[in-house]
C-alpha positions in Angstrom: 66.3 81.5 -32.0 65.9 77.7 -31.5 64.3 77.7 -28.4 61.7 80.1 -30.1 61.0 78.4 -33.4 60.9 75.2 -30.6 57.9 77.2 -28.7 56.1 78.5 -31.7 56.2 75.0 -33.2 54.7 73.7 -30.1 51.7 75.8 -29.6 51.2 75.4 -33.7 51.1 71.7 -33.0 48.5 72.6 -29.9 46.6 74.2 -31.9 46.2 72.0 -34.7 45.5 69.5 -32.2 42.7 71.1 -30.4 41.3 72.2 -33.4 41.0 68.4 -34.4 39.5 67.5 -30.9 37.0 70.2 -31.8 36.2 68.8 -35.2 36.4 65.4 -33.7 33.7 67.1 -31.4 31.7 68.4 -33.5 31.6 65.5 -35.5 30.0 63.5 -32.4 27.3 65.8 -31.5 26.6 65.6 -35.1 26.6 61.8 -34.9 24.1 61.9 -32.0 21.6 64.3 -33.5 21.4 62.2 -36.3 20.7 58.7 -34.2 18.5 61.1 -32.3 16.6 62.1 -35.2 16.6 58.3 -36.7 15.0 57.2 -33.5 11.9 59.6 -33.7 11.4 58.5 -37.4 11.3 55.2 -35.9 9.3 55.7 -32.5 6.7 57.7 -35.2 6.8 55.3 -37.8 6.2 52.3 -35.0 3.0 54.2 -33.4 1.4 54.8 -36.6 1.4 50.8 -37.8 0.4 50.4 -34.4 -2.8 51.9 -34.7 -3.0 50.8 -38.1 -2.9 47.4 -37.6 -4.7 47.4 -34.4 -7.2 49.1 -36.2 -7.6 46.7 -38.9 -7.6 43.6 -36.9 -10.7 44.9 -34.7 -12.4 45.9 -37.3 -12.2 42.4 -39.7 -11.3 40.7 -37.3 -12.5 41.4 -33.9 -12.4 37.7 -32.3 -8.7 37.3 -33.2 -7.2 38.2 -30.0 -4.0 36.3 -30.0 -3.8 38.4 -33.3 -3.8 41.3 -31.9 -1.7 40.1 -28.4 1.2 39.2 -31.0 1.1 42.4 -32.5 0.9 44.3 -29.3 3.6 42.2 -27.8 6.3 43.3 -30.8 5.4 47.0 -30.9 5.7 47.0 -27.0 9.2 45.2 -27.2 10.0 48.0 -29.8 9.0 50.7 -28.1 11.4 49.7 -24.9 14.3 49.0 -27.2 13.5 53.0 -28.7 13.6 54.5 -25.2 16.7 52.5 -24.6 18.1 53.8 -27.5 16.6 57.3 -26.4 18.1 57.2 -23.4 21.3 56.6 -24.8 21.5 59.1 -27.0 20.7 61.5 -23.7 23.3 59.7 -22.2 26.3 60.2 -25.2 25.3 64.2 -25.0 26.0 64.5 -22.0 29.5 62.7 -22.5 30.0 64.5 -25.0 29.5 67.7 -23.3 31.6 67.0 -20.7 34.4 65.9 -22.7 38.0 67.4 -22.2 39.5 68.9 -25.2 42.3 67.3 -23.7 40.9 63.9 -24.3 43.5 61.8 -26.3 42.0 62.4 -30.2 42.0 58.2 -30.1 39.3 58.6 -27.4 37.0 60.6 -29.8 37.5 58.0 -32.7 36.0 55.4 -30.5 33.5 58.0 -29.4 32.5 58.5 -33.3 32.8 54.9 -34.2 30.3 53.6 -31.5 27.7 56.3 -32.4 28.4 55.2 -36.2 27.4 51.8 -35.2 24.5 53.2 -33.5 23.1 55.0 -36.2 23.6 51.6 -38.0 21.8 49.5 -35.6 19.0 52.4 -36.0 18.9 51.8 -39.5 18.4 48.0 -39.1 16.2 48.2 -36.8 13.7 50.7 -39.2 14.3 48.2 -42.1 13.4 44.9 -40.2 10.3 46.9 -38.5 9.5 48.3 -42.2 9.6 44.6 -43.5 7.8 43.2 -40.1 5.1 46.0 -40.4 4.3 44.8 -44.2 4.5 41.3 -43.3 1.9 42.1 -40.6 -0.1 44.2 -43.4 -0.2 41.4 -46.2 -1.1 38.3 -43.8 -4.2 41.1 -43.0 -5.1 41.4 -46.5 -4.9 37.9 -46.9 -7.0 37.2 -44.1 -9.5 39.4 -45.4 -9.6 38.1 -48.8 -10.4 34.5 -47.3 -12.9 36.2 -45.5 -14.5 37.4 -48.3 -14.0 34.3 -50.3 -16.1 32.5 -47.7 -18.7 34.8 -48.7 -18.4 36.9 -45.3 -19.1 40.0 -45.5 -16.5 42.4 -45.1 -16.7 46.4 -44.8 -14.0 48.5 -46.0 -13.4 51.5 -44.6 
């Protein structure tokens, strides 16, 4: 009866396990849709300003081309550092998918703790481009109010 209760008390315990690993999982694929999903916000967010701004500046201010080369030059770098980002997120599915539920349950706590951090460094990155953007947007408006105040005239649009 002992060696029994020993045998049913080890696959319980195997089962409990790999029903954590599958939670654990779960939990990661999770994780990655959601910095997937964070990323397009971004990359959408990102192209709109872009046009925005772009739009602006040739429009009031069409001779300002180091303007405009800064303001290219930042949206450029972020859109690298989102298809970095992009390309890790590809790159996490696919270690997700192809990992063991065998896999110690330590190694899918580090899995979930560095797509934690990702979806961190996502969210950083959306509030620093929010607070660049509008940055960008008021030295525009300022610009244009000078503009104005020099008695230039100025058509809104």
């Amino acid at each position: 009866m002992d060696f029994l209760s020993g045998m049913l008390t080890a696959f319980g315990l195997g089962a409990r396990r790999s029903e954590k690993v599958s939670d654990r999982r779960s939990e990661a694929f999770r994780l990655n849709a959601e910095v997937e999903a964070k990323l397009l916000r971004l990359d959408s967010y990102q192209k709109l300003e872009r046009i925005k701004l772009a739009n602006t500046l040739m429009t009031y201010m069409p001779n300002e081309v180091e303007a405009l080369r800064s303001c290219e030059e930042y949206f450029e770098k972020l859109e690298q550092d989102i298809a970095v980002g992009k390309q890790t997120v590809i790159n996490s599915n696919a270690t997700i998918s192809a990992g063991s539920s065998f896999a110690a349950l330590q190694k899918w706590d580090e899995v979930i703790a560095l797509l934690h951090r990702q979806s961190l460094a996502v969210d950083e990155q959306l509030v620093a481009t929010t607070s660049i953007v509008e940055h960008f947007h008021s030295l525009l408006d300022q610009a244009i109010e000078e503009l104005r105040a020099e008695g230039k005239e100025i058509h809104n649009e």
